[in-house]
N, C-alpha and C positions, 0 to 999 in steps of 0.2 A: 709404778710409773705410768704415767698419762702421757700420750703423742698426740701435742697441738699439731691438728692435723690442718696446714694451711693450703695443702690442694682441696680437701673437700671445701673451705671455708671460703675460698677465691671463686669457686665453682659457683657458690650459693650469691656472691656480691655481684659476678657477673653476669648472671641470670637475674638479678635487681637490675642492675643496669643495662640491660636490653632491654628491658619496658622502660627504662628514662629515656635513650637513643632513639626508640619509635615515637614517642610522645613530642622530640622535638622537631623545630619548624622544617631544618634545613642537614644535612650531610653535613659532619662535623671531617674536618681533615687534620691532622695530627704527622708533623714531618721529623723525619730520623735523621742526622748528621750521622755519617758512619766515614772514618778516616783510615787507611788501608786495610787487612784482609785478614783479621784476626777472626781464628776459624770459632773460638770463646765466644767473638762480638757478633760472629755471625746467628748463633745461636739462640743466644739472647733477640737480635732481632730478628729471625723468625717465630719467634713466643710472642711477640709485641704483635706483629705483622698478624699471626694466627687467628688472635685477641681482637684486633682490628678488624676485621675482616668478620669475625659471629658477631660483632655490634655493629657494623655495616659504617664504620670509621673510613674514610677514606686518607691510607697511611704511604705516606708519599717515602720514598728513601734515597737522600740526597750522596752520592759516595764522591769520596775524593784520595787522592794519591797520599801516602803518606810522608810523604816528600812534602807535602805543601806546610807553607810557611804561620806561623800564627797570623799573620797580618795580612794575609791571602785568604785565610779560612775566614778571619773576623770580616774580611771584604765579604763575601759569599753568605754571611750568614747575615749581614746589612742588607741584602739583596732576596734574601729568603725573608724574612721581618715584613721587608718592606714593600715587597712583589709578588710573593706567592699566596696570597691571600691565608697563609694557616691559621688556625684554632688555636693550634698545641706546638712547641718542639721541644726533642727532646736531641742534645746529643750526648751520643753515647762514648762511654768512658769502658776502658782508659782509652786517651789520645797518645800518639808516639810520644816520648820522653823530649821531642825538641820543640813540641808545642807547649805554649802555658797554658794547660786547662783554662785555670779561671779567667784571663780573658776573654778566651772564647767562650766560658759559661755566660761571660759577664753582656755577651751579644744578645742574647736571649732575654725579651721584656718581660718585666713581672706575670702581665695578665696571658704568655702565651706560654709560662714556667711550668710546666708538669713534674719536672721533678725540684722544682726547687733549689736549685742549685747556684743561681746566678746571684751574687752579692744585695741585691737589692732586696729578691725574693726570698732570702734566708734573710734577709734583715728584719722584714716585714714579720715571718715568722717570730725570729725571735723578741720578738716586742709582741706577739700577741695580733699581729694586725693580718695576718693572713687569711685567704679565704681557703685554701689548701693543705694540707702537711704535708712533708717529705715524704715520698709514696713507704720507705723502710717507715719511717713513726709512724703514717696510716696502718700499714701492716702489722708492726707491734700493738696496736693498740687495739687492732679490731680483733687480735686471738686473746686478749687480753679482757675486751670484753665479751668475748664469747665461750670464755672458761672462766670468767668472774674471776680474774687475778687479779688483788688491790698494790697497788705501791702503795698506800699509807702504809706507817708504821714499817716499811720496809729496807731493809740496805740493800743496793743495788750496784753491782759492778760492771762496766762498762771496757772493753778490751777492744783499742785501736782507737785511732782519731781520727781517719778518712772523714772525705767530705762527701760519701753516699749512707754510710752506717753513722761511725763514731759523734764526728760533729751533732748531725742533726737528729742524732736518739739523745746526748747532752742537753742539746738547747731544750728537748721536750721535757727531758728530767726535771731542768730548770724551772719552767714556765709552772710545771706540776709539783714543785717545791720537794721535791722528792729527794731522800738522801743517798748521794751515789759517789763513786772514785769512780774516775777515768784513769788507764793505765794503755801505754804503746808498749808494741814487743821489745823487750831489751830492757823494759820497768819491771818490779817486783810486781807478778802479776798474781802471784800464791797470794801475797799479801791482802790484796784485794779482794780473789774469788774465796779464800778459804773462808771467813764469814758471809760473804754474799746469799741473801734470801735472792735474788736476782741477777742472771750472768747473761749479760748481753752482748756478745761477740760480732767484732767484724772486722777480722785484722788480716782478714784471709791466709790465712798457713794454719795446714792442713797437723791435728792432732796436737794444738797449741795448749789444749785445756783437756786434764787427764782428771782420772777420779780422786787420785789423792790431792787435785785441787782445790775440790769442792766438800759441801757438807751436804747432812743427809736431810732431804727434802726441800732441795733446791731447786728453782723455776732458772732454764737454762734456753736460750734463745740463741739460736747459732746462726746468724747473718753473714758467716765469714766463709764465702764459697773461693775454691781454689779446683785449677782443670789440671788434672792429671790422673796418674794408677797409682796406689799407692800400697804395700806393706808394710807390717810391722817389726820393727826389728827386735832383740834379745832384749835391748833397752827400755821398748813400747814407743818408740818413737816413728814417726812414719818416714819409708821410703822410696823414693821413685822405681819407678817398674818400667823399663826401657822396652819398648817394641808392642806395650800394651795399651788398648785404645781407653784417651781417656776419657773419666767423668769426671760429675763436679763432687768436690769434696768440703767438709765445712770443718770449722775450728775446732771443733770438740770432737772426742773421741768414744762417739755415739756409744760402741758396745758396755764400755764402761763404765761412763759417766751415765750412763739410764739407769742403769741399778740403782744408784743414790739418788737419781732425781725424782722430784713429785709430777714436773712436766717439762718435756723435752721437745723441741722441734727435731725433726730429721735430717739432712742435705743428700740429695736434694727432695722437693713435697712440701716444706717447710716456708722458711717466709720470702723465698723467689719468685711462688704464685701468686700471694698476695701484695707484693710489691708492683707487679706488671696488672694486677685488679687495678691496685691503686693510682696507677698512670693514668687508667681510661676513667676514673672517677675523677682525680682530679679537673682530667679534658673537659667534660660535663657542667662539672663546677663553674671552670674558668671563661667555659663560655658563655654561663647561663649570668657574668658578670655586665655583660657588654651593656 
């Protein structure tokens, strides 16, 4: 077993890109919608923020009540688009359950999409017409190319349909004509990994893919973080730990699914760092579009 190691490999992309950041003319700014006080979301954006900050990004963070309404949020981010002069936005997910995400993704212009999200810019995508990938396919692809893992000749399986992993690791399957099942939790998901040369997880719940799901020398990418303590119980199933501080945890069940595999990512070290590399590469990108 080999550990795609995507902290050392994010380390290396973002030391690339602080000699693109000083090369260019102007202080790039890159703005965070952050909607009530999720301690997960907090986190997340201080790793963005951290990130910002050694590329000398100027990373604005816009917060609001979680009370507020989709049609309130979508006002405020007209007003951010169209006033605050940014680079990049990104917001971040999840939103409270009474907001519809995708409209408010859908506020967000193509040229200022870092993560690709807003219907337009995943459209562009999936037609080939992007200047960008979804920072998770950036990141799949660039341990991918730095372990020389080929999808030719490949079967790939694909676990959850979100629209930060599932969705837009399909549409790249696609584009790359690559042979693969997509499968949501509550799908025959054996069915899928047990022949899989490739398991690409992001369904977030912790301990979802065990070893007798997989076969032996399988490439296993775990994109499926979940924040909690977790043990195992008599079953091998994972369960919460009350009163213990949590961490992030991912879909696979690291200790014994590495035995079987040829290459594993970790949770967390895995493709977290390379997904927040890939935000500030895209910024770069999308500005050097203007």
């Amino acid at each position: 077993m080999a550990l795609l190691d995507g902290k050392a490999l994010a380390g290396e992309i973002i030391a690339g890109l602080r000699e693109e950041y000083q090369r260019i003319p102007k202080r790039l700014s890159l703005g965070a919608v952050v909607v009530g006080s999720d301690p997960v979301v907090a986190k997340f954006i201080a790793e963005k923020k951290r990130i910002a900050d050694e590329l000398g990004v100027d990373f604005r963070i816009y917060e609001y009540d979680a009370a507020i309404s989709t049609n309130d949020l979508r006002a405020n981010m007209a007003a951010l688009v169209h006033q605050a002069r940014l680079d990049g936005i990104i917001v971040q997910l999840p939103l409270p359950p009474a907001i519809n995400a995708q409209s408010v993704l859908n506020a967000v212009p193509p040229e200022k999409d870092v993560d690709v999200l807003s219907a337009r810019a995943m459209g562009n995508f999936s037609v080939g017409k992007s200047p960008v990938f979804p920072p998770v396919v950036g990141a799949v692809k660039a341990l991918f190319d730095e372990y020389k893992i080929n999808l030719r000749g490949k079967i790939v399986a694909v676990i959850g349909a979100g629209a930060l992993v599932g969705k837009p690791i399909a549409t790249w399957l696609l584009l790359e004509k690559a042979t693969f099942t997509m499968v949501e939790e509550g799908g025959d998901i054996v069915a899928a990994t047990r022949n899989a040369d490739i398991i690409i997880s992001g369904a977030g719940k912790p301990g979802l893919v065990t070893a007798d799901m997989v076969k032996e020398g399988v490439v296993v990418i775990d994109a499926g973080t979940s924040s909690g303590s977790f043990s195992t119980d008599s079953t091998g199933s994972p369960q919460a730990i009350s009163g213990q501080q949590a961490s992030l945890v991912g879909d696979v069940d690291f200790e014994s699914v590495s035995k079987k595999a040829v290459f594993i990512t970790p949770v967390p070290g895995g493709i977290g760092p390379l997904t927040v590399a890939m935000i500030f590469k895209n910024l770069i990108v999308l500005a050097s579009q203007d």
